[in-house]
gemmi code that builds the backbone of each chain (N, CA, C; Angstrom):
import gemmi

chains = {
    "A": [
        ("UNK", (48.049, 54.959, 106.082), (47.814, 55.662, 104.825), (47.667, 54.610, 103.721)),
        ("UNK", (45.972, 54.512, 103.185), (45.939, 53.367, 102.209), (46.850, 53.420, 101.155)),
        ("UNK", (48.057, 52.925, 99.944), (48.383, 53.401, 99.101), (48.349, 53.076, 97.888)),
        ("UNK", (46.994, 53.641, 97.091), (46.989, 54.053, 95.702), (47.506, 55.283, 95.569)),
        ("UNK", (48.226, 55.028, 94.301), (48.954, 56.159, 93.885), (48.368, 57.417, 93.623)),
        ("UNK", (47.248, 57.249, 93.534), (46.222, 58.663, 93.244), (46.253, 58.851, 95.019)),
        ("UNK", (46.510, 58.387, 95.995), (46.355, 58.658, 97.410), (47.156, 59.623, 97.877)),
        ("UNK", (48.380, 59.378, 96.801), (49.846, 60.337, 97.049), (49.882, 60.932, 96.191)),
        ("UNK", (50.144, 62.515, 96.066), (49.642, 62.883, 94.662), (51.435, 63.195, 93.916)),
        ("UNK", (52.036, 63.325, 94.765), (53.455, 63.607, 94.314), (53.972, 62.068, 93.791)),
        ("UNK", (53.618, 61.083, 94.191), (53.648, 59.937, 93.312), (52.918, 59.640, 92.471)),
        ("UNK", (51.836, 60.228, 91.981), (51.108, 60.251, 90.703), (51.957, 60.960, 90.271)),
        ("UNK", (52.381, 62.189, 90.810), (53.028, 63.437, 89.681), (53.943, 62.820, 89.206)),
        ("UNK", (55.153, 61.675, 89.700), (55.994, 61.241, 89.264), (56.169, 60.166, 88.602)),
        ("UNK", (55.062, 59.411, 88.876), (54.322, 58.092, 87.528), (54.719, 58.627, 86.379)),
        ("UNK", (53.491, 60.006, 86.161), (53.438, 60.159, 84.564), (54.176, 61.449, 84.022)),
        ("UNK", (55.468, 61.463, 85.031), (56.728, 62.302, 84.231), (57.801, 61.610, 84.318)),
        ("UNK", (57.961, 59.970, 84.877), (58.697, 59.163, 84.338), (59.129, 58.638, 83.182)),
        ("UNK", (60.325, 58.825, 83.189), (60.757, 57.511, 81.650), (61.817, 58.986, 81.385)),
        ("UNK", (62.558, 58.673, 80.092), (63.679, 59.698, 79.148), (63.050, 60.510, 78.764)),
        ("UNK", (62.004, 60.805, 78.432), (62.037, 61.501, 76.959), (60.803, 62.723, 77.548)),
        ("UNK", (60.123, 62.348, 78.712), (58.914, 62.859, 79.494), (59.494, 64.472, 79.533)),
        ("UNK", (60.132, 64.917, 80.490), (60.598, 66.340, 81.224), (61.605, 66.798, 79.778)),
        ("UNK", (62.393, 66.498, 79.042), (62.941, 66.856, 77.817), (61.698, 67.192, 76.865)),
        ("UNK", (60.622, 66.856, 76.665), (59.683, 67.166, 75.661), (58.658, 68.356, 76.012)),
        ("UNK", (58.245, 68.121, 77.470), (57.925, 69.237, 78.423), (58.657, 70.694, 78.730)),
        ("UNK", (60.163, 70.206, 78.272), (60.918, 71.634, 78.630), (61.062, 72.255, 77.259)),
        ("UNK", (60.977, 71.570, 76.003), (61.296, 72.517, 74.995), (60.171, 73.118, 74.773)),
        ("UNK", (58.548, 71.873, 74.814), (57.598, 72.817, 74.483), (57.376, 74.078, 75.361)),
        ("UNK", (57.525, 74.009, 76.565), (57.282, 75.321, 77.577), (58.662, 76.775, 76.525)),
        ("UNK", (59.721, 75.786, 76.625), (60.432, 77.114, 76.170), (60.196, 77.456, 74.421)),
        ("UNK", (59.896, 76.548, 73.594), (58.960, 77.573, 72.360), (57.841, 77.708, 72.722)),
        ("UNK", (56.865, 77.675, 73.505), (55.485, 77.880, 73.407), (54.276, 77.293, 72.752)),
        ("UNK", (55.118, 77.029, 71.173), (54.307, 76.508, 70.231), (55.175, 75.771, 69.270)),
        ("UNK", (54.977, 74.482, 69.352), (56.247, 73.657, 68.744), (55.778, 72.313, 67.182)),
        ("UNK", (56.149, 72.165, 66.669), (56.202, 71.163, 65.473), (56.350, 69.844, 66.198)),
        ("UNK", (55.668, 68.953, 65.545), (56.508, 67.361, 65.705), (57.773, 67.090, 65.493)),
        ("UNK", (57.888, 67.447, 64.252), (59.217, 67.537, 63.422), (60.002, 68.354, 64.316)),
        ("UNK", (59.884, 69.833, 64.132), (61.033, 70.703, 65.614), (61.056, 69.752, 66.525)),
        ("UNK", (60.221, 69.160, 67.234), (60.627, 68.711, 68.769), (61.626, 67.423, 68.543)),
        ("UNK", (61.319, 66.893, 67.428), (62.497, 65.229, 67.625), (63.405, 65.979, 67.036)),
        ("UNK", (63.599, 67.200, 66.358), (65.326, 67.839, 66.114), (65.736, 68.044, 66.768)),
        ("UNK", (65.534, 68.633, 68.241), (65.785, 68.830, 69.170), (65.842, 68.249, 70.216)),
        ("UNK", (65.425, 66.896, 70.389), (65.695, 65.830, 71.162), (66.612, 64.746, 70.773)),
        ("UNK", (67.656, 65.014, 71.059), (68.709, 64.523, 70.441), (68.300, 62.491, 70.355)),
        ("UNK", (68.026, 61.883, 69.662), (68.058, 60.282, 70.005), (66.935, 59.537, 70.221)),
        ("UNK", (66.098, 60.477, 70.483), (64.434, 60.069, 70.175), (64.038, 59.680, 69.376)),
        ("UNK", (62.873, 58.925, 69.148), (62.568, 58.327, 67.950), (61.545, 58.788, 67.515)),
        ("UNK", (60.377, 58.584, 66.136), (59.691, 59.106, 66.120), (58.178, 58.397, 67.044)),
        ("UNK", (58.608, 57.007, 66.735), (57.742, 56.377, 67.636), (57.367, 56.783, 69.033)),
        ("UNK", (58.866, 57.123, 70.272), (58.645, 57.563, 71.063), (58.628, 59.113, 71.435)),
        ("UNK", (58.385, 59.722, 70.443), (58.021, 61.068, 70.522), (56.701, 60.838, 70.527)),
        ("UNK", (55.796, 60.318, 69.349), (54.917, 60.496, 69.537), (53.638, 59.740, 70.490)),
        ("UNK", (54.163, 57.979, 71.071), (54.079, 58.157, 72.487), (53.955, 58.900, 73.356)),
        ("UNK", (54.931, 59.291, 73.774), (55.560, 60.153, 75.202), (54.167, 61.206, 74.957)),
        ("UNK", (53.863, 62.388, 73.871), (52.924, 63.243, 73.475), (51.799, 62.733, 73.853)),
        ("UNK", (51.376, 61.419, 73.346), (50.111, 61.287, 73.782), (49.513, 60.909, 75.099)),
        ("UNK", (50.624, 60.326, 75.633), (50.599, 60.459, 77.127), (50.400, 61.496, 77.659)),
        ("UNK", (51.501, 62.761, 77.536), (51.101, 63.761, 78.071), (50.047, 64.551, 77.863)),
        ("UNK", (49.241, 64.241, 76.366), (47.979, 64.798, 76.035), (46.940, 64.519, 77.154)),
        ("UNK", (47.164, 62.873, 77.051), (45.768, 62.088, 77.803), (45.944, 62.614, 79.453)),
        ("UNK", (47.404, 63.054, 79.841), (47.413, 63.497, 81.479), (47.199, 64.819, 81.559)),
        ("UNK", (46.559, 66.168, 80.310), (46.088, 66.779, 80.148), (47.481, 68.401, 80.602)),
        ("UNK", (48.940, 67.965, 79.899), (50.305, 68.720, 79.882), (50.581, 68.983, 79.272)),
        ("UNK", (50.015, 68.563, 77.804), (50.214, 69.184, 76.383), (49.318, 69.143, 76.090)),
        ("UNK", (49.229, 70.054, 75.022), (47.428, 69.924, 74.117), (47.706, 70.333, 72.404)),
        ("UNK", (47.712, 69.372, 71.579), (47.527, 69.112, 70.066), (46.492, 69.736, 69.446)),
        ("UNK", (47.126, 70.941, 68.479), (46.222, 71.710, 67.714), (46.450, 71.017, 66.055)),
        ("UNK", (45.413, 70.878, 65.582), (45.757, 70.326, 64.430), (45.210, 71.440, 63.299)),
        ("UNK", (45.745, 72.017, 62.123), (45.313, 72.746, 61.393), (44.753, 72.205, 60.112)),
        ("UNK", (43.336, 72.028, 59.293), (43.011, 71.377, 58.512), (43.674, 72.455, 57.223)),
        ("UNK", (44.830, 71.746, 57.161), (45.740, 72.760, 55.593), (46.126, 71.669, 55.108)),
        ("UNK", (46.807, 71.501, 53.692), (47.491, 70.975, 52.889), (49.066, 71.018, 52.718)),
        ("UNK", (49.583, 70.551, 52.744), (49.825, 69.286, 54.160), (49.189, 69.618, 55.975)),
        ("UNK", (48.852, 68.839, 56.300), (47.660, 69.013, 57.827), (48.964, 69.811, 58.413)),
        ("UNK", (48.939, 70.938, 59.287), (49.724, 71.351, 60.223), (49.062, 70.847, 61.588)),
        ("UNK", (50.355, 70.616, 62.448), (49.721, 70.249, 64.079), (51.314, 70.236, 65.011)),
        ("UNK", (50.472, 71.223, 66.107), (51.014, 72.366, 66.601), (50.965, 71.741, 68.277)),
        ("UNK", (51.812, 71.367, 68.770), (51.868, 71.588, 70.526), (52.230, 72.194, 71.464)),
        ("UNK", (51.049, 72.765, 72.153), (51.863, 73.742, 73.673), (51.303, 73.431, 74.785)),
        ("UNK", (52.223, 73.619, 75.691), (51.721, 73.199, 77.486), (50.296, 73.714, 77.581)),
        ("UNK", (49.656, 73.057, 78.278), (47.879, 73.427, 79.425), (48.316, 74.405, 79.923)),
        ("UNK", (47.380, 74.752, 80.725), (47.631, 75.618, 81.905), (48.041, 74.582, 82.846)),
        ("UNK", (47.999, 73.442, 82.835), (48.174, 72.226, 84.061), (49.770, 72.116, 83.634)),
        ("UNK", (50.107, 72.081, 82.539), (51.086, 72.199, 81.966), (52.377, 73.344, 82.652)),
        ("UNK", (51.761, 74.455, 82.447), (52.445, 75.372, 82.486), (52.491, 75.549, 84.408)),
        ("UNK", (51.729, 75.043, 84.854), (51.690, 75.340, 86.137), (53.058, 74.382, 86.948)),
        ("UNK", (53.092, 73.257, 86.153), (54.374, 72.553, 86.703), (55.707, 72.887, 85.914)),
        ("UNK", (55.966, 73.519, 85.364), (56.912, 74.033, 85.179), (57.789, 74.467, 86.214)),
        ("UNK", (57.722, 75.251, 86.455), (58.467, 75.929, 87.286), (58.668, 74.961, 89.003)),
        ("UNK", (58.220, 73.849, 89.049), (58.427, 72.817, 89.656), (59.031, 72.146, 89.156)),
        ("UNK", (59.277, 71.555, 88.477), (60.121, 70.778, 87.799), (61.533, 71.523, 87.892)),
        ("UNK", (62.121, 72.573, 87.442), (62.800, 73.834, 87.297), (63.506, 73.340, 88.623)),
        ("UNK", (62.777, 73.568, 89.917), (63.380, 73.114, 90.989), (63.166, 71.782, 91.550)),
        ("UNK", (62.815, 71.169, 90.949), (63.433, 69.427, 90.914), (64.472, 69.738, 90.461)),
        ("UNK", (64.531, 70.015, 89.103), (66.247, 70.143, 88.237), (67.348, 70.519, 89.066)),
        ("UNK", (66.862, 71.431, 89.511), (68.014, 72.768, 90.643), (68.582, 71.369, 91.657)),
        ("UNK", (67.390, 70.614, 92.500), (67.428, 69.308, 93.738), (68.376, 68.451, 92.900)),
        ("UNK", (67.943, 68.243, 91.266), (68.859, 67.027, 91.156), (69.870, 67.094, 90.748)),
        ("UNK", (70.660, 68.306, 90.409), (71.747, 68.780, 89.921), (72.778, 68.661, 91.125)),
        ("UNK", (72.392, 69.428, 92.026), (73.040, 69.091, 93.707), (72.948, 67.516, 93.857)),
        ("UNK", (71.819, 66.952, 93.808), (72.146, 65.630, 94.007), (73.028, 64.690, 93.318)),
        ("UNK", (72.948, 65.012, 92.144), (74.407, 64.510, 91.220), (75.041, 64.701, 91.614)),
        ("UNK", (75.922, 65.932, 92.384), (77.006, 66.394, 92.005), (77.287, 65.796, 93.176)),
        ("UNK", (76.770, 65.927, 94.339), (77.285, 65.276, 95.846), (77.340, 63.657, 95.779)),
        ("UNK", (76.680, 63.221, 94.788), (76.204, 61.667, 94.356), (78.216, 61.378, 94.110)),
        ("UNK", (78.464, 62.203, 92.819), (79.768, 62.491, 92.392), (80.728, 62.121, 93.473)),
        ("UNK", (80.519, 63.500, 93.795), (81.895, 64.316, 95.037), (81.735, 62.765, 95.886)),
        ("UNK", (80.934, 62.089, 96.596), (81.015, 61.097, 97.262), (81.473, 60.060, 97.210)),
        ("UNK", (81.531, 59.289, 95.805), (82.090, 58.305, 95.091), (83.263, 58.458, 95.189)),
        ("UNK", (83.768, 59.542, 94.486), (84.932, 59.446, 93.986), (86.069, 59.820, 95.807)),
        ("UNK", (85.373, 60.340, 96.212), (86.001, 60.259, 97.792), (86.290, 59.211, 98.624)),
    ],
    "B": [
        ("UNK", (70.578, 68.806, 72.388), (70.587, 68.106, 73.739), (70.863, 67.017, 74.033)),
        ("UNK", (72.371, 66.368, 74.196), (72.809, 64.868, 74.245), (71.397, 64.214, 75.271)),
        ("UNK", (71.110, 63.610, 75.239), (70.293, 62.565, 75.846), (70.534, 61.848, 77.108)),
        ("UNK", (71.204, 61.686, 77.869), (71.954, 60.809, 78.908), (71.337, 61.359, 80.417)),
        ("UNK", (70.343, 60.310, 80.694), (69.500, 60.882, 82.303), (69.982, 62.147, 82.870)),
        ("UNK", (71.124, 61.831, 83.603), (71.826, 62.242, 83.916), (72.566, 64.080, 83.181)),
        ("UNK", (72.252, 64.364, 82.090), (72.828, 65.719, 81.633), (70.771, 66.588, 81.824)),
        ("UNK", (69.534, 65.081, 82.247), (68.334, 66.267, 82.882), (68.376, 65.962, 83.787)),
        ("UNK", (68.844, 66.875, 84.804), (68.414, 66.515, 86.739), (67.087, 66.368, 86.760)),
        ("UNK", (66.342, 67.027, 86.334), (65.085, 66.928, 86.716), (64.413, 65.342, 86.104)),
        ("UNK", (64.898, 64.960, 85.183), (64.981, 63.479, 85.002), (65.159, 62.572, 85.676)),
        ("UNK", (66.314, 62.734, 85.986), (67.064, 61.614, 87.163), (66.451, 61.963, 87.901)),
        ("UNK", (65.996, 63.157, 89.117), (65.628, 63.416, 89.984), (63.872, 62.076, 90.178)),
        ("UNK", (63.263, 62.348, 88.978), (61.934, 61.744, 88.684), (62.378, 60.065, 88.862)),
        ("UNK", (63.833, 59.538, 88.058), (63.837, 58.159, 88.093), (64.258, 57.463, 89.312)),
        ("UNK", (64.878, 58.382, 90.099), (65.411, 57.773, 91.352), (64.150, 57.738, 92.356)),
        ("UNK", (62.792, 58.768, 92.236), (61.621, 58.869, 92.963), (61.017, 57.475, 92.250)),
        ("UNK", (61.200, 57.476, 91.421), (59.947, 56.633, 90.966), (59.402, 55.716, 91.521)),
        ("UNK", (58.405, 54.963, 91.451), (57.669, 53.872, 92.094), (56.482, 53.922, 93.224)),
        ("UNK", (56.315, 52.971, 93.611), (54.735, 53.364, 94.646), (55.394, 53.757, 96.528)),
        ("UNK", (56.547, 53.203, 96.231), (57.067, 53.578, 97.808), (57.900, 54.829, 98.371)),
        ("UNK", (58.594, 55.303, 97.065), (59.703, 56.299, 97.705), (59.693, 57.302, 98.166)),
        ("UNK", (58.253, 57.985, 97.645), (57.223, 59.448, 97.984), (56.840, 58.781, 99.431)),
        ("UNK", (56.045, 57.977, 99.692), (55.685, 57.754, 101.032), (56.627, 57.558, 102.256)),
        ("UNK", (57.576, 56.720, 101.817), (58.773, 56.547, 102.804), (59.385, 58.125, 103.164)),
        ("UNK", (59.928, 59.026, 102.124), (60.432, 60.227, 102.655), (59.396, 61.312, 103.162)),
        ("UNK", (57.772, 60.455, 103.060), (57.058, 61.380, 103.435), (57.439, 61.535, 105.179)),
        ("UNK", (57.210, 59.462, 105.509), (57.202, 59.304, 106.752), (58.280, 60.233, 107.369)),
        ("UNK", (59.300, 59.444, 107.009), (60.916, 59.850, 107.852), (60.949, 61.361, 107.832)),
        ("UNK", (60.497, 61.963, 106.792), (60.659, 63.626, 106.767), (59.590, 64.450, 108.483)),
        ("UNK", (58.496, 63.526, 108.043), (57.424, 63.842, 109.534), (57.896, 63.816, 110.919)),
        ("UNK", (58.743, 62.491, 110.905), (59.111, 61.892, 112.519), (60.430, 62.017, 112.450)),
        ("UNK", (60.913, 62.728, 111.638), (62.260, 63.320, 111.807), (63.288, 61.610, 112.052)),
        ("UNK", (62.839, 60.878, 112.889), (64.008, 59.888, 113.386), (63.091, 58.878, 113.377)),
        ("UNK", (63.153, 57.414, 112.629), (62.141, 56.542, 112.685), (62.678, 54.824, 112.228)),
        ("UNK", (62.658, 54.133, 113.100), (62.972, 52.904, 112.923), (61.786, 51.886, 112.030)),
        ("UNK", (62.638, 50.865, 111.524), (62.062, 50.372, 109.976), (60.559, 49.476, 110.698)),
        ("UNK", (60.531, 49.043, 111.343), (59.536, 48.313, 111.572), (58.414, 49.513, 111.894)),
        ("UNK", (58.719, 50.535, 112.471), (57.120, 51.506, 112.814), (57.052, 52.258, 111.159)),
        ("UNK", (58.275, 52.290, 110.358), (57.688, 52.578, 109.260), (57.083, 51.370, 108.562)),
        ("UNK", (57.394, 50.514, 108.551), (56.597, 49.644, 107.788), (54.867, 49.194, 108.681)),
        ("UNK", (54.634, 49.829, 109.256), (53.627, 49.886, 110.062), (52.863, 51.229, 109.240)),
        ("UNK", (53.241, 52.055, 109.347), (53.013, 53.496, 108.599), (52.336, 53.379, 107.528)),
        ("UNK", (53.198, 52.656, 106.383), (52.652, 52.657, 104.673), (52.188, 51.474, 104.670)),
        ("UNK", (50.810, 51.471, 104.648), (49.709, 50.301, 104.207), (50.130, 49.506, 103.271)),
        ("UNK", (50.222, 48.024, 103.253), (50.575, 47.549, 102.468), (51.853, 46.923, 101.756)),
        ("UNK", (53.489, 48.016, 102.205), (54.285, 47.331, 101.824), (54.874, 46.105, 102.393)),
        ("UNK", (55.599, 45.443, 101.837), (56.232, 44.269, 102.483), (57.689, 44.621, 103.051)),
        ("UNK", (58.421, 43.743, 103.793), (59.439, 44.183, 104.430), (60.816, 44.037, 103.247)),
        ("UNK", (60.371, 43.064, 101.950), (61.483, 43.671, 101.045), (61.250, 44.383, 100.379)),
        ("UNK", (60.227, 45.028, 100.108), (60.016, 46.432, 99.583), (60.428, 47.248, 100.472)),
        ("UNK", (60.022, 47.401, 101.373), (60.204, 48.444, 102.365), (62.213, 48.558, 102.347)),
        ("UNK", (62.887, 47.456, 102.773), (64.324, 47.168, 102.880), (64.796, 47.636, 101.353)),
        ("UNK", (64.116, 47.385, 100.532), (64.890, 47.439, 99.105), (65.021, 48.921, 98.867)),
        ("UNK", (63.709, 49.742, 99.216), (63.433, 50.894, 99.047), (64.464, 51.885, 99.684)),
        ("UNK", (64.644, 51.355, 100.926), (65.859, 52.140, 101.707), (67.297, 51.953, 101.800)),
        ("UNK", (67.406, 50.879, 100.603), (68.654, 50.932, 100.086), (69.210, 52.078, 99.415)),
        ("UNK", (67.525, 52.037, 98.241), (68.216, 52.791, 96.939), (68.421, 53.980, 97.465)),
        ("UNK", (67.250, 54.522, 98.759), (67.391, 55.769, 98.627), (68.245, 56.581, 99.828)),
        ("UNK", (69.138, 55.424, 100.222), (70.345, 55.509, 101.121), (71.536, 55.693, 99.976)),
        ("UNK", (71.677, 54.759, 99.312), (72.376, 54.849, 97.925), (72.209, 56.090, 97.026)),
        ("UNK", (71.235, 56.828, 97.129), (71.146, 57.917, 96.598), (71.455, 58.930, 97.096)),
        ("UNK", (71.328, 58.712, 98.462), (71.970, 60.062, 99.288), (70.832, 60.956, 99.829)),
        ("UNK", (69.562, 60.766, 99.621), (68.073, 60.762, 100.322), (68.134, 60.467, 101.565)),
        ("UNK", (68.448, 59.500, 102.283), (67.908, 58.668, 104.018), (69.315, 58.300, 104.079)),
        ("UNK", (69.407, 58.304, 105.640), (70.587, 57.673, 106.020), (69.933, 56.851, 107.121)),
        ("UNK", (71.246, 56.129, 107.488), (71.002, 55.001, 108.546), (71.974, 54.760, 109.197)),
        ("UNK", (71.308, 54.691, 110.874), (72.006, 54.577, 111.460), (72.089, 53.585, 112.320)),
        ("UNK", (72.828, 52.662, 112.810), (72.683, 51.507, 113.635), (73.494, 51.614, 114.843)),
        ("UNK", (73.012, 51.388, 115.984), (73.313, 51.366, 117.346), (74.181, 50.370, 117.699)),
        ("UNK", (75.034, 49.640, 118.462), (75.295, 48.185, 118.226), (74.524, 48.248, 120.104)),
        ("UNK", (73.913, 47.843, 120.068), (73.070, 47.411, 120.895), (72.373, 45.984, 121.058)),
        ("UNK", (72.046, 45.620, 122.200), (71.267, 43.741, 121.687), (70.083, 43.808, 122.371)),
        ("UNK", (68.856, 44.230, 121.874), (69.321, 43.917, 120.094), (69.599, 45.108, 119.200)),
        ("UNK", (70.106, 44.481, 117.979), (70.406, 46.357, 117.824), (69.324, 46.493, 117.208)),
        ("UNK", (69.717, 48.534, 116.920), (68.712, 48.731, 117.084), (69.286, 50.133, 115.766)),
        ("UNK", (68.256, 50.244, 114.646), (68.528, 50.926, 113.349), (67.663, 51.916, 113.430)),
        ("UNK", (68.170, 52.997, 112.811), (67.013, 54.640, 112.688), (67.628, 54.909, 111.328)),
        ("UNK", (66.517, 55.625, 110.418), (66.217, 56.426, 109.611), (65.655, 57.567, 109.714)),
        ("UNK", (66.506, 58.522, 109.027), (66.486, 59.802, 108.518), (66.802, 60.557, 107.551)),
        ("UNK", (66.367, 61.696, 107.214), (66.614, 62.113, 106.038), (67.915, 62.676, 106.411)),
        ("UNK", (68.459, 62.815, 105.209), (70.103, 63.500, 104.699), (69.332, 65.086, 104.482)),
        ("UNK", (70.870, 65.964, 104.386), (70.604, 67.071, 104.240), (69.423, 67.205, 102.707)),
        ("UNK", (70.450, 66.666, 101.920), (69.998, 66.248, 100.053), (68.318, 65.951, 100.490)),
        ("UNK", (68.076, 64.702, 101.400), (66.941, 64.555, 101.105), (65.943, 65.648, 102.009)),
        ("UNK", (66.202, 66.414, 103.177), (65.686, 67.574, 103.675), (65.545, 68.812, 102.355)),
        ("UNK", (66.478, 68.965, 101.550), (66.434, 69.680, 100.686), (65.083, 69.584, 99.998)),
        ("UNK", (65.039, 68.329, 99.633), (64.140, 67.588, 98.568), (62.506, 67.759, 99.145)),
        ("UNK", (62.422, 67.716, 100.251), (61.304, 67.669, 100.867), (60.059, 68.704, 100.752)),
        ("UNK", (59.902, 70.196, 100.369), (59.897, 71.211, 99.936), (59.190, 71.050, 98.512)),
        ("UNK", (60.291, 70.396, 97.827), (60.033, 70.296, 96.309), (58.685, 69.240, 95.696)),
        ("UNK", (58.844, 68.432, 96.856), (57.938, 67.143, 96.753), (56.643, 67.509, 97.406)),
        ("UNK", (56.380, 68.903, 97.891), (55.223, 69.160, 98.364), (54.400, 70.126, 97.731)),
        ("UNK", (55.824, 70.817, 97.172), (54.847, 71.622, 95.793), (54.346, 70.720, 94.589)),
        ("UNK", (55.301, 69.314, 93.766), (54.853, 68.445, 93.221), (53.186, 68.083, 93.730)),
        ("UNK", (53.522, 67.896, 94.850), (52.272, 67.250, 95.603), (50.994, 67.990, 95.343)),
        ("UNK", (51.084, 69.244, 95.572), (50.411, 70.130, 95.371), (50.081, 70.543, 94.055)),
        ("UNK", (50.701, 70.133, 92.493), (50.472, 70.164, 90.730), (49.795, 69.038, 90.908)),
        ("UNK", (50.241, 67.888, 91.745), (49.455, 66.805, 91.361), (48.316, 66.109, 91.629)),
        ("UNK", (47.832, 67.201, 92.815), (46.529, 66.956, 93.033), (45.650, 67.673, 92.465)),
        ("UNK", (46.119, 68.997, 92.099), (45.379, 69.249, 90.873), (45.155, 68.826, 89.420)),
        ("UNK", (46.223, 68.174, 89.096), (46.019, 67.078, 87.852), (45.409, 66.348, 87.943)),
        ("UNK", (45.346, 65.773, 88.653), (44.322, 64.305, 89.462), (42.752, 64.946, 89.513)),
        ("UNK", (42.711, 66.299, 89.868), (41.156, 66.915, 89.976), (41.038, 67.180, 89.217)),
        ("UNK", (41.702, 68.062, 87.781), (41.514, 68.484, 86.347), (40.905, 67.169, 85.597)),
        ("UNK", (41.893, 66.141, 85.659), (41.624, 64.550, 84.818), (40.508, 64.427, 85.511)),
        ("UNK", (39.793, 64.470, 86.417), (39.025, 63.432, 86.996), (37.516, 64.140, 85.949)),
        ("UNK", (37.838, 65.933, 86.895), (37.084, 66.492, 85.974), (36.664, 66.340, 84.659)),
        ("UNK", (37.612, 66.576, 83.718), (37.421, 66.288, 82.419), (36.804, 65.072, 81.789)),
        ("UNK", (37.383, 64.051, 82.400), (36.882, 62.609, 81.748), (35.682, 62.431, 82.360)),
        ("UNK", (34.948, 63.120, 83.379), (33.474, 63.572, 83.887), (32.780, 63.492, 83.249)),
        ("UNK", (33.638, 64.951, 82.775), (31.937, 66.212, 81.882), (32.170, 65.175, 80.149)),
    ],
}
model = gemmi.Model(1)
for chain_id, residues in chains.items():
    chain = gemmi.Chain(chain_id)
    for i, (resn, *xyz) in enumerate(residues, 1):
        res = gemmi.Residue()
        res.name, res.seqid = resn, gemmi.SeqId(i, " ")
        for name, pos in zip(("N", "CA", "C"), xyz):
            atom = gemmi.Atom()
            atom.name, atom.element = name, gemmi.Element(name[0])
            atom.pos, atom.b_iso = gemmi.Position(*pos), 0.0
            res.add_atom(atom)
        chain.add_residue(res)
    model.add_chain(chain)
structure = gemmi.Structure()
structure.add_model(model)
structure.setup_entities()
């Protein structure tokens, strides 16, 4: 099996939902729908603005969020999941569920 | 939302996958159920034997693959998945399955 990462697609998937701030920015926008710049770093506790708005454009360019910009005074601009977006959701959901068990047995093991 | 990998499973879950080997390795061992390190490193094109060794540390250390050694001469070592990482296996195929459609959406788009 040659391996570029586009060869494996579950290791692409996990390239570009790596790092802190990736699956935290992904889960609030899925759960408002339609979110602020400003809302999302209130709600990401420790983020910066720099890497908020990083992390966003990444996920823009991997086509998981999509930036509406409103030509008003002051500019409004608005982010919500793709449909590519919204389709991994609920995968992720059960990654979470996998890694929660995996913590916890990670835990229970150590300390045994 | 305190910030700390660890309080998103689905985070941690992503940082402990990460990289070009760890999707392929639990692809192998998940397939052949029972598989010694040299026919996997035969398997994934390309890695080297401290990648390959380093890789099945972490994800012995994680509680993913276990290992088992024979004392035999010569001896003689098998890999397999843990329950945790049988769990996991499932999850990484629906990933697999968002991410080859991301991979066909992007390819698409930056096309047209």
């Amino acid at each position: 099996m040659k391996n570029d990462i586009k060869d494996c697609p579950a290791s692409y998937a996990i390239s570009i939902l790596d790092g802190k701030w990736k699956i935290p920015i992904i889960w609030f926008v899925a759960r408002e729908k339609v979110i602020r710049f400003n809302d999302l770093r209130r709600k990401i506790d420790g983020i910066s603005n720099i890497m908020l708005s990083k992390s966003l454009q990444e996920l823009e360019k991997d086509h998981i969020v999509m930036r509406k910009q409103y030509n008003e005074i002051p500019p409004r601009v608005e982010y919500s999941l793709t449909e590519t977006g919204n389709e991994l959701y609920p995968v992720l959901e059960l990654l979470g569920a996998w890694g929660k068990q995996a913590i916890n047995k990670k835990i229970h093991t150590e300390i045994s």
